[in-house]
N, C-alpha and C positions, 0 to 999 in steps of 0.2 A: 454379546454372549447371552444365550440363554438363562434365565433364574424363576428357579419354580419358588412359588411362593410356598408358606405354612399351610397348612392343612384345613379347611372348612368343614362341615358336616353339618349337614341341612338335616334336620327331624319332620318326617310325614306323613299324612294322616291320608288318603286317598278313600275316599268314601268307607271308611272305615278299616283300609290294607296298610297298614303300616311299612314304611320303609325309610331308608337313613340314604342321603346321598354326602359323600365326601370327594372333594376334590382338592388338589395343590394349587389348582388355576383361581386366582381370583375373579378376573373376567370372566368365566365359567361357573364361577359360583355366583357373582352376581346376576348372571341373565338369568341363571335357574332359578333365584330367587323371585327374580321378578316374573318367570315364567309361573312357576309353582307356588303363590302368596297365600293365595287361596286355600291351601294344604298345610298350612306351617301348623304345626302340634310343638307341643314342649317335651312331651316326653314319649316311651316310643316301648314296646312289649320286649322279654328278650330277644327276641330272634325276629327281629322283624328282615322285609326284605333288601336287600342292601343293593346298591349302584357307586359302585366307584370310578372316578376318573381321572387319568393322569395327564398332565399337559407335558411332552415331550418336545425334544429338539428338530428330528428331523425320523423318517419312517423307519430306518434302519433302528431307531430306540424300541420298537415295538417288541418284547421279551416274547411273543405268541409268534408261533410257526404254522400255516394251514400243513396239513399232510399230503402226500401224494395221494391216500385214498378216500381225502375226503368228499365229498358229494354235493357240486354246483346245484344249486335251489334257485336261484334269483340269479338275473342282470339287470339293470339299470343305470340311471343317472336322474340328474333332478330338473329345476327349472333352466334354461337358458336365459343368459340376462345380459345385459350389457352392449353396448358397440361394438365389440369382439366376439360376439356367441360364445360367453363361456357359461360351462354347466356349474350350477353348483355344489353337485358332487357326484362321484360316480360309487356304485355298491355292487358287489359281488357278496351276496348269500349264502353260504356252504354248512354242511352236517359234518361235524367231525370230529370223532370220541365222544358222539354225547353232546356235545356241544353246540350251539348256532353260536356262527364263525359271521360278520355284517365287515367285512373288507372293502373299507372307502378308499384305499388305493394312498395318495399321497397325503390326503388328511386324515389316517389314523383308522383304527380298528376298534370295534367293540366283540364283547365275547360274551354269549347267555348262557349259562348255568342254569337249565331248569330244577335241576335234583336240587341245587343248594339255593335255588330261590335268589341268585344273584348274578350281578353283569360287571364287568368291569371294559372301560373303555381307556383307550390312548388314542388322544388327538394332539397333532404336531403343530403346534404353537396356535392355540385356540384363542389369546391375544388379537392375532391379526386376521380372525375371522369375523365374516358381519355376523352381529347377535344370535340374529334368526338362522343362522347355518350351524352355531354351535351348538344351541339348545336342541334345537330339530334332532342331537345324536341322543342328546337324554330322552328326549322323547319317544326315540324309537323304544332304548333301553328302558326305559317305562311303562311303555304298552306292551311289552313281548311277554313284561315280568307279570302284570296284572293280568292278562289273558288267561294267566295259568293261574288266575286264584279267580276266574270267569265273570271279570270286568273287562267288558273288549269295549271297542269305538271303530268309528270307522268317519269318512269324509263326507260331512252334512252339516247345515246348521238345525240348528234346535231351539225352541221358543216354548214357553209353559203361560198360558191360560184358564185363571179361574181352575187352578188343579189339570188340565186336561194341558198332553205336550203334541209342539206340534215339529215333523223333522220333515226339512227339506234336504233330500242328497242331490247332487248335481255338478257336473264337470266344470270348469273354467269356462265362462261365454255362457252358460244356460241361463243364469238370470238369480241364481241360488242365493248369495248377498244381498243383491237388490231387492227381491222376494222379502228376506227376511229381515232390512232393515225396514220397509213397508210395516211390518206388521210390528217391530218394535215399537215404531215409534206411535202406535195407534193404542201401546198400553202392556202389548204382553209384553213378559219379561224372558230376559236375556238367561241364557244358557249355555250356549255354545255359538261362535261363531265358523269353527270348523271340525271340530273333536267332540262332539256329544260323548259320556260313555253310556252305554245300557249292560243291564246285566238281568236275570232272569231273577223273578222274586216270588215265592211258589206255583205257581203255577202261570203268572202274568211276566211281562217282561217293564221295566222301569228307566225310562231316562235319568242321568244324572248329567249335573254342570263340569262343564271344564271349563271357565273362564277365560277368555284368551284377549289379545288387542285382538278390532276387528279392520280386517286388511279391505281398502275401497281400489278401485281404477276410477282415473278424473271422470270415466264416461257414469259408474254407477252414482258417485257423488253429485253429479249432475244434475237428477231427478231431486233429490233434498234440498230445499233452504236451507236448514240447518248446517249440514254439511259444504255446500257451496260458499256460504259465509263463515264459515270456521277459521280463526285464524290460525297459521304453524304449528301456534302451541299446545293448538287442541290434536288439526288433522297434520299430524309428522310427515316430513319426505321419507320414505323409506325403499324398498330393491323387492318387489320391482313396484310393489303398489306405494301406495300411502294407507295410514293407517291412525284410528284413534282407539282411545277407550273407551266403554260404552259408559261408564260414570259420567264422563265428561260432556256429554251429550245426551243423553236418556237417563238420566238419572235416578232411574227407579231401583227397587229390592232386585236382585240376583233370583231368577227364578227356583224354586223350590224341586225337588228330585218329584217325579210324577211319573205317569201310567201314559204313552203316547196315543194317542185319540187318531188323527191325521198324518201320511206320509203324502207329500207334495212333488209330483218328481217333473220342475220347471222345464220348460224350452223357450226362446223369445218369439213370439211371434209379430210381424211385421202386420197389425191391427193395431184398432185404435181400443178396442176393448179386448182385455182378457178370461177367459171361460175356461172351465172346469172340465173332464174329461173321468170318469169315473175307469177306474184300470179292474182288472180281476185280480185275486189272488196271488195264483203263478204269475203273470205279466205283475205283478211288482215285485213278487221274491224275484225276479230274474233280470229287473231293473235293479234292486238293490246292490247284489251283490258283486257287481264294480264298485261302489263304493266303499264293502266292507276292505280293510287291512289286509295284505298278503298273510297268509297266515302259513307255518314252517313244520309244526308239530300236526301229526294225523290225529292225534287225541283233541286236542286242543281246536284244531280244525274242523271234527265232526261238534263239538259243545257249541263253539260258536255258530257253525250253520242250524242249529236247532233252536240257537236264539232267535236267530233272523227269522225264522220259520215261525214261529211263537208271534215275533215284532207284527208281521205284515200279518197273522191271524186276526191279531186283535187288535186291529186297526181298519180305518176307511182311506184308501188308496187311490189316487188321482193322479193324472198329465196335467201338468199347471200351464194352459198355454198362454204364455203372459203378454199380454199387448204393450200398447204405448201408457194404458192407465196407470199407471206405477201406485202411486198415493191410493186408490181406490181397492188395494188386493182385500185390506181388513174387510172390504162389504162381503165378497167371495169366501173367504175363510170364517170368519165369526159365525156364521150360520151353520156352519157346520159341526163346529163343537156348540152350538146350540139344542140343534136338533139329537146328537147322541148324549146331551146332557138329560134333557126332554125320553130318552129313549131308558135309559138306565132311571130313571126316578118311575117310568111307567111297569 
């Protein structure tokens, strides 16, 4: 028989956005913990933004009805994984009274409240989900809320050098990890391994951390000593990658919030050395933005593309066509926040 446990309620400080999350789930609260540590504050404004979530029995507990007239926005599903090709989740996105309506179908529902700055979600026994598929819900419920107070993110890693940051976006297979563990372990510091946020700071736009585990494939691991000698307890089995912490392995400071210098936008290329490709302008605003966030609200939608638009201004844009030198990227990239370092003192 199902048993919700007591109530939790996590306090958070997101680059300065305050928000309270509570849940009945303990498993739920715990992976959010460990998701969100980085965030933990003690005390919290009155009205900060609020994320609730309820652990439920089965989908008919879900107290939210979509309307007949409400308005399909999204379809999707998530990764495929397993000997069975099953997805990880599938979502329907809808507009309805005001509302973004994110309907995962048999694992539960979340619902945005922009006017009240709040979400609440029901997922159906979040117990028996792996880790990373239950937090994945708060995370949406997290990003939809801070968008709207024009903290966005989008699918990149990020790395901060000597004050100057550097973001690589890049799909699955492009070389975007392997890239960026390259240059961590050569000194700069960690950021993001898939969620940078940026947000616009008068007139510039500014990377900020989101912490995350960073997830490897045996093939990326490969290229590192470090990581090929790691034992279990550093690099985890995990679905579908493996994955560590970066404390555990690079041990350096948490990179500081900075001003991005470099956008890197990898490909693998089958050479033994990798070279640089200088992109224009529009040709990277128009590679970026696949990897910004589907975005739901037209307000909110035009602020963010003005980000982007601001991000790739104020940056030096490149094709990273990455060969077999893997370890050698830092010779490629340090020169470059050399020379704009060199350029802004002159």
């Amino acid at each position: 028989m199902f048993m919700a446990s007591s109530m939790k309620e996590l306090l958070l400080s997101v680059h300065g956005i305050e928000m309270t999350f509570t849940t009945n789930s303990f498993e739920l609260a715990h992976s959010v913990e460990a998701l969100l540590h980085h965030f933990h504050c003690d005390t919290v404004v009155a009205q900060p933004m609020r994320m609730e979530f309820d652990a439920i029995e089965r989908r008919g507990d879900v107290p939210v009805r979509i309307s007949g007239s409400a308005q399909l926005l999204y379809g999707g599903s998530g990764l495929v994984i397993g000997p069975d090709r099953q997805t990880t989740w599938s979502c329907d996105i809808y507009s309805n009274n005001g509302l973004l309506i994110a309907d995962f179908h048999e694992e539960g529902l979340v619902v945005i409240d922009g006017a009240s700055q709040s979400a609440h979600g029901y997922l159906v026994r979040p117990e028996a989900m792996a880790p990373d598929i239950r937090v994945s819900f708060v995370h949406f419920a997290m990003t939809e809320l801070l968008k709207r107070r024009g903290l966005y993110t989008f699918h990149a890693t990020a790395l901060e050098h000597k004050g100057q940051g550097v973001l690589i976006p890049g799909f699955s297979g492009r070389g975007k990890t392997t890239s960026f563990l390259s240059l961590l372990r050569a000194g700069y510091r960690y950021l993001s391994d898939d969620h940078p946020f940026f947000r616009v700071s008068g007139t510039r736009v500014e990377i900020l951390p989101y912490p995350l585990k960073i997830n490897v494939t045996d093939h990326t691991a490969s290229f590192f000593p470090e990581l090929r000698e790691a034992p279990p307890s550093v690099l985890h089995a995990g679905v579908p990658k493996r994955y560590f912490h970066a404390a555990d392995i690079y041990p350096g400071p948490l990179g500081q919030p900075c001003e991005p210098s470099v956008i890197l936008f990898p490909e693998v290329l089958d050479s033994s050395h990798s070279c640089l490709e200088p992109l224009s302008k529009k040709v990277a605003l128009e590679m970026i933005l696949p990897h910004s966030l589907l975005v739901y609200d037209v307000e909110v939608a035009r602020r963010e593309f003005q980000a982007l638009v601001r991000l790739v201004e104020q940056t030096d844009c490149y094709r990273l066509h990455f060969g077999r030198d893997v370890l050698e990227l830092p010779w490629l990239v340090t020169p470059l926040l050399e020379k704009r370092q060199a350029r802004r003192e002159n």
